[in-house]
C-alpha positions as CSV (number, residue, x, y, z in Angstrom):
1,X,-15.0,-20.9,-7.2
2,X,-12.3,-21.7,-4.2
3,X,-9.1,-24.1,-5.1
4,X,-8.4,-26.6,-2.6
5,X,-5.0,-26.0,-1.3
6,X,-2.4,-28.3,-2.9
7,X,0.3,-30.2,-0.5
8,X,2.9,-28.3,-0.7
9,X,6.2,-29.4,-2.4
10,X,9.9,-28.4,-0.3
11,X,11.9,-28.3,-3.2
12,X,9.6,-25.2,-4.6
13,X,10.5,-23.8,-1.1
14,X,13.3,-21.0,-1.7
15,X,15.6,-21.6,1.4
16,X,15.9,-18.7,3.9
17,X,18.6,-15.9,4.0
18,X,21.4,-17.1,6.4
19,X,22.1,-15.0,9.6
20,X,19.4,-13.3,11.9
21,X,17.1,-10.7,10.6
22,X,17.1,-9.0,13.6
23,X,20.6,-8.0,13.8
24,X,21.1,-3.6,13.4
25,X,20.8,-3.3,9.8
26,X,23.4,-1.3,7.8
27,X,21.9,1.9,6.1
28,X,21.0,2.0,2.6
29,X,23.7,-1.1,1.6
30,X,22.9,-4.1,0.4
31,X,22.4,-6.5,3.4
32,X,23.1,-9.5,0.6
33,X,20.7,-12.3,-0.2
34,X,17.9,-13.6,1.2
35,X,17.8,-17.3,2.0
36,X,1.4,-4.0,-15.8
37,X,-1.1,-3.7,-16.8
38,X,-2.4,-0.2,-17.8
39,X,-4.0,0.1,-14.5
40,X,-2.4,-0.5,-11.4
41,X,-3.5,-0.8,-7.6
42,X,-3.3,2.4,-5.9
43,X,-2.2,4.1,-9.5
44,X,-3.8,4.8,-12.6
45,X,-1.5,6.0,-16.3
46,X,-2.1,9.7,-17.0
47,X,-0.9,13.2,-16.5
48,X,-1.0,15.1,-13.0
49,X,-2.0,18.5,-13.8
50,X,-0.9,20.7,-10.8
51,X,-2.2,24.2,-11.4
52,X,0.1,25.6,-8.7
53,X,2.6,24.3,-6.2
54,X,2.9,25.3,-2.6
55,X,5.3,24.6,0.2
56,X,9.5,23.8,-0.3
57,X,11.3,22.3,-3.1
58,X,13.5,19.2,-2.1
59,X,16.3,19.8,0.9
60,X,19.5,19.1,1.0
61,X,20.3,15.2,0.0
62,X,21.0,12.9,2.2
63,X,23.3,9.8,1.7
64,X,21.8,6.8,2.5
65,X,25.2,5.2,3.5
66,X,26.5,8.2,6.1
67,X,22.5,8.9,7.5
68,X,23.0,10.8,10.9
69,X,22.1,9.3,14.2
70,X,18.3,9.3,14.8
71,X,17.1,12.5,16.1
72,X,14.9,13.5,18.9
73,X,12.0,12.6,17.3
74,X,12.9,8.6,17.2
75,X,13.7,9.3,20.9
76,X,10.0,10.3,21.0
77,X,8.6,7.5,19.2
78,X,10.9,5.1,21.2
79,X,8.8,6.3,23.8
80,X,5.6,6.4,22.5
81,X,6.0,2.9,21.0
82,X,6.6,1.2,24.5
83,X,3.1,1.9,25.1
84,X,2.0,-0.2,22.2
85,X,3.3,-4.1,21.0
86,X,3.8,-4.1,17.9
87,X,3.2,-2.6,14.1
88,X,2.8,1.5,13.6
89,X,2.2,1.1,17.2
90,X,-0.7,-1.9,17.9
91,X,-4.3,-0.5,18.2
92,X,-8.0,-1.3,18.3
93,X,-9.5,-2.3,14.8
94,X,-12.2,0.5,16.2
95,X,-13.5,3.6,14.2
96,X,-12.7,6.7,14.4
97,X,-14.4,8.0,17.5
98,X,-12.9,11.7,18.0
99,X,-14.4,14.5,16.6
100,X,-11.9,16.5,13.9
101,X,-9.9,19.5,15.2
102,X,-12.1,22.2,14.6
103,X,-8.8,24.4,13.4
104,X,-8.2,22.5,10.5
105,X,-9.6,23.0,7.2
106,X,-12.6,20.4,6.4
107,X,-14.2,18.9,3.3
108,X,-16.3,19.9,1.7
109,X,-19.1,17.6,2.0
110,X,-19.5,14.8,5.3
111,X,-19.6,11.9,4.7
112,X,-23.3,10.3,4.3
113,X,-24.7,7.8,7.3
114,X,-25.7,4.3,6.2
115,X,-29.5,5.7,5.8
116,X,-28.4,8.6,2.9
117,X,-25.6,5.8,1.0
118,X,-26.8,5.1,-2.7
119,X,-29.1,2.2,-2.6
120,X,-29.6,2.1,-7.3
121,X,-26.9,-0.5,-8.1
122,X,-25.7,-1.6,-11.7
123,X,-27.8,-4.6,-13.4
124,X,-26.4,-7.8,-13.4
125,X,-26.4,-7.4,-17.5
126,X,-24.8,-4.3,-17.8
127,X,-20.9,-3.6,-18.0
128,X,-18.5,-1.7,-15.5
129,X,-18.2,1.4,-16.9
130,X,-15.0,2.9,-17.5
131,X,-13.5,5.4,-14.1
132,X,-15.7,3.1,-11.8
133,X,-13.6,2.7,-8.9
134,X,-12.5,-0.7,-7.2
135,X,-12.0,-0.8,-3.5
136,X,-10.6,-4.0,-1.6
137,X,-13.2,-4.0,1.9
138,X,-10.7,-5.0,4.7
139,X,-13.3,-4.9,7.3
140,X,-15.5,-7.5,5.3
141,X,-14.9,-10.5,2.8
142,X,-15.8,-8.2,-0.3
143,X,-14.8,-5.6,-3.0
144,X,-16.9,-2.5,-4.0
145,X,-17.5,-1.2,-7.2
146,X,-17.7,2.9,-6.2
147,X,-19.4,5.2,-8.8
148,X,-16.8,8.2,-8.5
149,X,-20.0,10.6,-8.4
150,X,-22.5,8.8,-6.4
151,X,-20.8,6.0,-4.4
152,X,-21.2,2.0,-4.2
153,X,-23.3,0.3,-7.5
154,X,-22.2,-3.2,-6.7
155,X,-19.6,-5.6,-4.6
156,X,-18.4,-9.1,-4.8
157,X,-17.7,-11.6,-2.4
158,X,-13.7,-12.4,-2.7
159,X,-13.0,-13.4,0.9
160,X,-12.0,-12.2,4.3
161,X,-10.5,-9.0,4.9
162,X,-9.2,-8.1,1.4
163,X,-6.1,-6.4,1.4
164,X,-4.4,-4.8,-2.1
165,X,-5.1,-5.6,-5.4
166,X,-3.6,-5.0,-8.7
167,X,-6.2,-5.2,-12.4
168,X,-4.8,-5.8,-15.9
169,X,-5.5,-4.9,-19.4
170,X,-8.0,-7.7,-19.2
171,X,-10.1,-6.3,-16.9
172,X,-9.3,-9.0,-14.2
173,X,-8.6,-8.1,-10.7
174,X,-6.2,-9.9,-8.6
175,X,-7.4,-9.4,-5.0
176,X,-4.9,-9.9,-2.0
177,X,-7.4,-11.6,1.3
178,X,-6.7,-13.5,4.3
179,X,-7.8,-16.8,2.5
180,X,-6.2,-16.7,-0.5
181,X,-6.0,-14.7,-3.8
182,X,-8.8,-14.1,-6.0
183,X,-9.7,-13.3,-9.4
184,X,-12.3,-11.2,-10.2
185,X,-14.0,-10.4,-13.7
186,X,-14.3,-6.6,-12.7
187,X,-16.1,-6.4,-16.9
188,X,-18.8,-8.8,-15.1
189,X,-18.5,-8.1,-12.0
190,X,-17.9,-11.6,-10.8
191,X,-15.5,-13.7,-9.1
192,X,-14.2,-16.5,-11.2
193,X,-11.5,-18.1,-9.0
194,X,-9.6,-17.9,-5.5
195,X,-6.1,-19.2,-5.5
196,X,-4.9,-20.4,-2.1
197,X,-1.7,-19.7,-0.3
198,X,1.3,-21.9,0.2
199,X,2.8,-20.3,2.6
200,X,1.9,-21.6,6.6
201,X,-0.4,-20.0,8.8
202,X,-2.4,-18.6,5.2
203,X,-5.7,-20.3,3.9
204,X,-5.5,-24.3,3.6
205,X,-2.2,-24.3,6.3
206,X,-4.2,-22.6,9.1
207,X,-6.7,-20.6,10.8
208,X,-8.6,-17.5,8.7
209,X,-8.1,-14.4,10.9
210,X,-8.9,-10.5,10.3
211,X,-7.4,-7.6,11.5
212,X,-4.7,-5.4,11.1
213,X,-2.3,-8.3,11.7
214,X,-4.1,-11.2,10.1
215,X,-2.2,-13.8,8.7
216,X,-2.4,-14.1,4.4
217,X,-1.9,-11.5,1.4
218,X,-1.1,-7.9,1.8
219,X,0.6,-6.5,-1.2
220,X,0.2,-7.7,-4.7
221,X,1.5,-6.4,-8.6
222,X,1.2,-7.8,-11.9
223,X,4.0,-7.9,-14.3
224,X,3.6,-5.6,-17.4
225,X,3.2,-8.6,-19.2
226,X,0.6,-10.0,-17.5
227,X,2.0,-13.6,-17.2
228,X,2.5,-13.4,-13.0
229,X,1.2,-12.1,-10.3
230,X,3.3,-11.5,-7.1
231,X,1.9,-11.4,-3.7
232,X,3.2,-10.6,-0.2
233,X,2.3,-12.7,2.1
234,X,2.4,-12.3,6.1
235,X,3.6,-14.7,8.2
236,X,2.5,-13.8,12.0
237,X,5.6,-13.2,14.1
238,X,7.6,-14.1,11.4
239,X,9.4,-13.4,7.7
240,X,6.9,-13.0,5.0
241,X,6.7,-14.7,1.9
242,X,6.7,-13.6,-1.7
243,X,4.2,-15.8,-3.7
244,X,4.4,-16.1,-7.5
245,X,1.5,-17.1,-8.9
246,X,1.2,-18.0,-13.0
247,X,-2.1,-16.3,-14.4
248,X,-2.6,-18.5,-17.1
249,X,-2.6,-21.8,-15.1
250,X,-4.2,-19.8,-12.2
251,X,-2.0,-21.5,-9.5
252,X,1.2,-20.7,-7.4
253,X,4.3,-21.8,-8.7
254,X,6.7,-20.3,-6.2
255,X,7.6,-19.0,-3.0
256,X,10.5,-16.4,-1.5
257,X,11.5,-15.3,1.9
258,X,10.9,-11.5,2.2
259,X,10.8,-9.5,4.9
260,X,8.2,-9.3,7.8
261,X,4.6,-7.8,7.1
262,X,4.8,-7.3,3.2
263,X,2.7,-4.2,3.3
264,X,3.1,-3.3,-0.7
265,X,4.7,-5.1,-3.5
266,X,5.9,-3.5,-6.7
267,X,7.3,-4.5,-10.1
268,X,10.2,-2.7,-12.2
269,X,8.9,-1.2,-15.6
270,X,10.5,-3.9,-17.5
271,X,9.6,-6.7,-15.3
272,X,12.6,-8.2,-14.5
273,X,12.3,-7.4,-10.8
274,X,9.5,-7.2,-7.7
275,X,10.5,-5.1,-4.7
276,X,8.5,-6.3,-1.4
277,X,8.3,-3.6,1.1
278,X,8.8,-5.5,4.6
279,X,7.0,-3.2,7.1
280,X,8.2,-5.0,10.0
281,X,11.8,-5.6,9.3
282,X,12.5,-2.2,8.0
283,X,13.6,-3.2,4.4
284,X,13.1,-3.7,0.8
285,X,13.5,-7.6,-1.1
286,X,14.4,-6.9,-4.5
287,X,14.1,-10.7,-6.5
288,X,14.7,-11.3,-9.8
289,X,11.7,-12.2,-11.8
290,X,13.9,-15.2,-14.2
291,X,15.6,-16.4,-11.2
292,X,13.5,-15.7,-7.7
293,X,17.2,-14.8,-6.0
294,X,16.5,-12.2,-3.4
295,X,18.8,-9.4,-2.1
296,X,17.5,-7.4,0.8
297,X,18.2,-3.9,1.4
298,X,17.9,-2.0,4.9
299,X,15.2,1.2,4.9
300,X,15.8,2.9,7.8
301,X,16.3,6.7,7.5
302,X,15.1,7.0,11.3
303,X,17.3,3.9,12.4
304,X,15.7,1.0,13.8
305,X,15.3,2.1,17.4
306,X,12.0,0.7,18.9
307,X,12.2,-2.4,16.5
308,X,8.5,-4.1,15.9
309,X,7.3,-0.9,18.4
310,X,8.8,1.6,16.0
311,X,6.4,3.8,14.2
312,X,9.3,4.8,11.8
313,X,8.8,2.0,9.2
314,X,8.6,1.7,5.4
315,X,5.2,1.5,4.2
316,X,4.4,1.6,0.4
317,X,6.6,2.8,-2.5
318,X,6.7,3.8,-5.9
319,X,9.0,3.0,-8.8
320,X,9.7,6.8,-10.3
321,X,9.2,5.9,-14.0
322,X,12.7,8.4,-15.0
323,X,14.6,6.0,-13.5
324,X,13.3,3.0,-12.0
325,X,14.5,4.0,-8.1
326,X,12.0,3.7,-5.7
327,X,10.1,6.5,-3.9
328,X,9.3,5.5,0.1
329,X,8.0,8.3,2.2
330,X,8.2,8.4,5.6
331,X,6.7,11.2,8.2
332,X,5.8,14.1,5.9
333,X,9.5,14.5,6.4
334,X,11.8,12.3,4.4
335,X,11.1,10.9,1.0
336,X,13.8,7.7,0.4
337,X,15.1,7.4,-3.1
338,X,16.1,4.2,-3.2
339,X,18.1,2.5,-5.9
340,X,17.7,-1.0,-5.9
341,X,20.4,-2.3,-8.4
342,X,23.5,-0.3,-5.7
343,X,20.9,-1.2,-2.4
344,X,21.5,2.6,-1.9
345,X,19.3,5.8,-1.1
346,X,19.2,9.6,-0.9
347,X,17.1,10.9,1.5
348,X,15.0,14.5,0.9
349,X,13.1,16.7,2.7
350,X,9.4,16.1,2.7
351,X,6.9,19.1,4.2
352,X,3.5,17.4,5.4
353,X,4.9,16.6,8.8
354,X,2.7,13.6,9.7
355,X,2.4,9.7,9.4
356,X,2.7,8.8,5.4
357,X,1.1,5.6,4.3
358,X,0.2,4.8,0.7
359,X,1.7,6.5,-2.1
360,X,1.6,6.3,-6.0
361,X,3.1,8.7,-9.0
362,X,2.1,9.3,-12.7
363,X,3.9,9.4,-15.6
364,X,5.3,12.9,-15.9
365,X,7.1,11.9,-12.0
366,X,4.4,13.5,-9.7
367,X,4.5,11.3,-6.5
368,X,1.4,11.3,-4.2
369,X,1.7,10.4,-0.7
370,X,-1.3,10.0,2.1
371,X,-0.5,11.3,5.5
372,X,-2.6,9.2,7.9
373,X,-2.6,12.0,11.0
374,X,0.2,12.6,13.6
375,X,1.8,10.3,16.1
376,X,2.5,12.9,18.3
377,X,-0.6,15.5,18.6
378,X,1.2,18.2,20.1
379,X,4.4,18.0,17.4
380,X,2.7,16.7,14.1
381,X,0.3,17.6,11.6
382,X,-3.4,16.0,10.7
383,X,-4.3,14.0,8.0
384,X,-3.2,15.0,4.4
385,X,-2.4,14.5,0.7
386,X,1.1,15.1,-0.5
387,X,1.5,16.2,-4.2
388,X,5.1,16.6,-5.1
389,X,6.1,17.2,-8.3
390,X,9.6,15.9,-10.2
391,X,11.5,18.8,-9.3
392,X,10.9,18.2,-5.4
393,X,7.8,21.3,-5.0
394,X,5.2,20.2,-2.6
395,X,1.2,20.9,-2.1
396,X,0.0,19.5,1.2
397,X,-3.8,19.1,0.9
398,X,-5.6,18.9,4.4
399,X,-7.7,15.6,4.6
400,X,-10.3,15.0,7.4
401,X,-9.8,11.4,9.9
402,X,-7.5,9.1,8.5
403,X,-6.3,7.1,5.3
404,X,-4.5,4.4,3.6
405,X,-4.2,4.0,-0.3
406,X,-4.3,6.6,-3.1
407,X,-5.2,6.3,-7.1
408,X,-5.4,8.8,-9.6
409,X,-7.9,9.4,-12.5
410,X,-6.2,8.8,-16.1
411,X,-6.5,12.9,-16.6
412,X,-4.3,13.5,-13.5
413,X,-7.1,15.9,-12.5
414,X,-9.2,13.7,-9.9
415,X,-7.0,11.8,-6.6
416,X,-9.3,9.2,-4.6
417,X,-7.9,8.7,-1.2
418,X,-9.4,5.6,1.0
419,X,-10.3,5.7,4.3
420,X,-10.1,2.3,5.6
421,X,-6.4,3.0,7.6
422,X,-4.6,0.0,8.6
423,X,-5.0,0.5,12.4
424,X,-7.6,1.8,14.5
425,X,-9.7,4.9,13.6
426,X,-10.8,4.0,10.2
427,X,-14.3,5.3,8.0
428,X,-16.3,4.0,5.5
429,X,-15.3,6.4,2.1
430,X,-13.0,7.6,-0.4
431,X,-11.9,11.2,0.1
432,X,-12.0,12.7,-3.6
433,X,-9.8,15.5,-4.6
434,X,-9.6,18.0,-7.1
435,X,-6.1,18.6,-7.6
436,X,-6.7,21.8,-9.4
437,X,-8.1,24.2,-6.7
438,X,-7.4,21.7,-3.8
439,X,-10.9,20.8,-3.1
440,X,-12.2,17.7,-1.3
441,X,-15.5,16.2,-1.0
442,X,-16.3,12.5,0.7
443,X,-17.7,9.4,-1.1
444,X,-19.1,6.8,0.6
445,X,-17.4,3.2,0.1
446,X,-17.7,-0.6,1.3
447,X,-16.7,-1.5,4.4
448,X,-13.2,0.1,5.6
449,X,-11.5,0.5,2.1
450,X,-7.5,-0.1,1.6
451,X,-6.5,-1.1,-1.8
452,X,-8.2,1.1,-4.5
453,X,-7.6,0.9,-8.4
454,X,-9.3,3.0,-11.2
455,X,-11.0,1.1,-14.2
């Protein structure tokens, strides 16, 4: 069932941050305020089991306050960007159309046309079982159930172009779409609410659009005790919005400024604070759960040259369960360490040499990180899956075409990798990998998969 939007009271409005958000931020400081369940979006619990480790152990460590002046390569990109508007560098919403590179490893299995995909789906009667995975279809207004042996058994109609989404100890799934957030039974198999937005330009306040750039919820997190959800919202052309929403009442009770394009939102182990990756803006919003207060911290290990052009962004992150910092990629070639309570960072050396998007870790600290394909041919590497251990040891796992998200089976021993891809250039599956020996096959899956969570 849909909510009607509900007018929309100012006083529950938190006032913006004062100054402009496009002044140079200052590195890794604290730019000042702004005016779980067991299974998690992109992430499931368990042990990574690595049977062996290839490439370099961590570099030398960066400060985040004394970073060094960009080098050549954000000349590059400067360059590269002015081609483009706006984003990871703007793009068609097309598929992928270019053959692979014939000189880099390939899966092991293609991925099936729409005449071979499974057509047996799960009876209306029977239950989800258990390491069925959920996919959010950002190229259509559903989520798929994916077998994670023979592909799709069932999907659900949630709204257009689904983004992340986050699923409890219930069994509920909160979806992020363009027309609000809904709540799916993913036990049933059924949606049994959609909450809409407060924020302008989102579902109820203005059009419904799709795309890369669309308008309504991108990143979304529960809280480990289930009471809230927290949503990113994007505002087009403008700061985002972090919406709280109460899971009992099944209604938004809040609203914060964050940054621009909320691409992922996290929450602290203890739940006392949400961290909204603003894509856009090149920073983090850390808000207190008990008082909403934001802070926002620069991200910039590349600097900020290019500005919305700028393929050197912050994308997703993890919270490293050791410590509570947060773990943002960025290029195959630096991996942020963020700590949120001093608005500072380290930076260390990363090895896959490409375009990282999503990223999760496990338990024991093993940090996963999807490398969407180079943004220079002739300097960068293809498509790949970062597995990095604690102690800094990377495996870089060749993936064909591009990706997005990333979960892991509760065993460690299984990663599923999505293929939907923000920008242009996306496919219809879930690259599976065996973490063990490294292989990969391809599983079908809904229409241009982003989020992805393991039941």
């Amino acid at each position: 069932m849909d909510r009607p939007a509900r007018s929309r009271d100012p006083r529950r409005r938190r006032p913006s941050a004062p100054g402009d958000r496009r002044a140079a931020p200052h590195r890794g400081r604290d730019a000042g305020p702004r005016g779980p369940g067991r299974r998690h979006a992109a992430g499931a619990r368990g042990t990574a089991r690595v049977r062996r480790d290839r490439g370099a152990a961590a570099g030398r460590v960066v400060r985040g306050r004394a970073a060094a002046a960009p080098r050549a390569r954000a000349v590059a990109t400067a360059v590269l960007a002015a081609a483009v508007l706006v984003g990871c560098g703007t793009g068609d919403d097309g598929r992928a159309s270019a053959a692979p590179d014939p000189t880099r490893p390939t899966v092991t299995d293609t991925l099936p046309t729409t005449d071979t995909l499974p057509t047996t789906t799960l009876p209306a009667t029977t239950k989800t079982p258990e390491g069925t995975l959920l996919v959010a279809d950002f190229g259509s207004d559903t989520v798929t159930f994916v077998d994670p042996e023979k592909g799709p058994v069932d999907s659900v109609k949630v709204g257009q172009a689904p983004y992340g989404l986050t699923v409890g100890e219930d069994g509920r799934a909160w979806v992020a779409t363009a027309e609000g957030v809904a709540v799916v039974d993913t036990v049933t198999r059924k949606r049994v609410d959609r909450i809409p937005y407060e924020t302008e330009t989102a579902s109820g306040t203005g059009p419904v659009t799709t795309g890369e750039y669309r308008g309504g919820g991108m990143g979304i997190a529960l809280a480990p005790d289930g009471e809230h959800v927290y949503v990113g919202v994007n505002v087009p052309g403008g700061d985002g919005t972090l919406e709280v929403i109460d899971t009992g009442e099944r209604e938004v009770t809040d609203t914060v400024p964050v940054g621009r394009r909320p691409f992922d939102v996290d929450v602290s182990q203890d739940g006392r604070e949400i961290y909204a990756t603003g894509h856009d803006s090149f920073d983090v919003t850390v808000v207190r759960a008990d008082s909403l207060e934001p802070r926002r911290i620069d991200v910039a290990p590349y600097g900020t040259e290019g500005g919305l052009g700028s393929w050197l962004k912050p994308h997703y992150a993890a919270v490293r369960p050791a410590d509570g910092k947060l773990l943002l990629p960025f290029e195959g070639e630096k991996l942020v360490v963020l700590d949120p309570r001093t608005g500072e960072y380290d930076v260390e050396k990363m090895t896959a040499n490409t375009h990282q998007h999503g990223v999760t870790v496990t338990d024991d600290g093993t940090l996963y990180a999807v490398g969407t394909g180079p943004i220079d041919p002739d300097a960068d590497e293809g498509p790949s899956l970062t597995v990095r251990t604690k102690s800094g040891k990377e495996r870089v796992i060749p993936l064909d075409g591009p990706h997005e998200d990333v979960a892991v089976s509760e065993d460690g021993r299984t990663v599923y990798v999505t293929g939907g891809f923000t920008r242009d250039g996306y496919w219809n599956g879930i690259s599976v990998v065996d973490t063990e020996d490294g292989s990969v096959r391809r599983l079908p899956a809904g229409e241009r998969p982003l989020g992805i969570a393991v039941l």
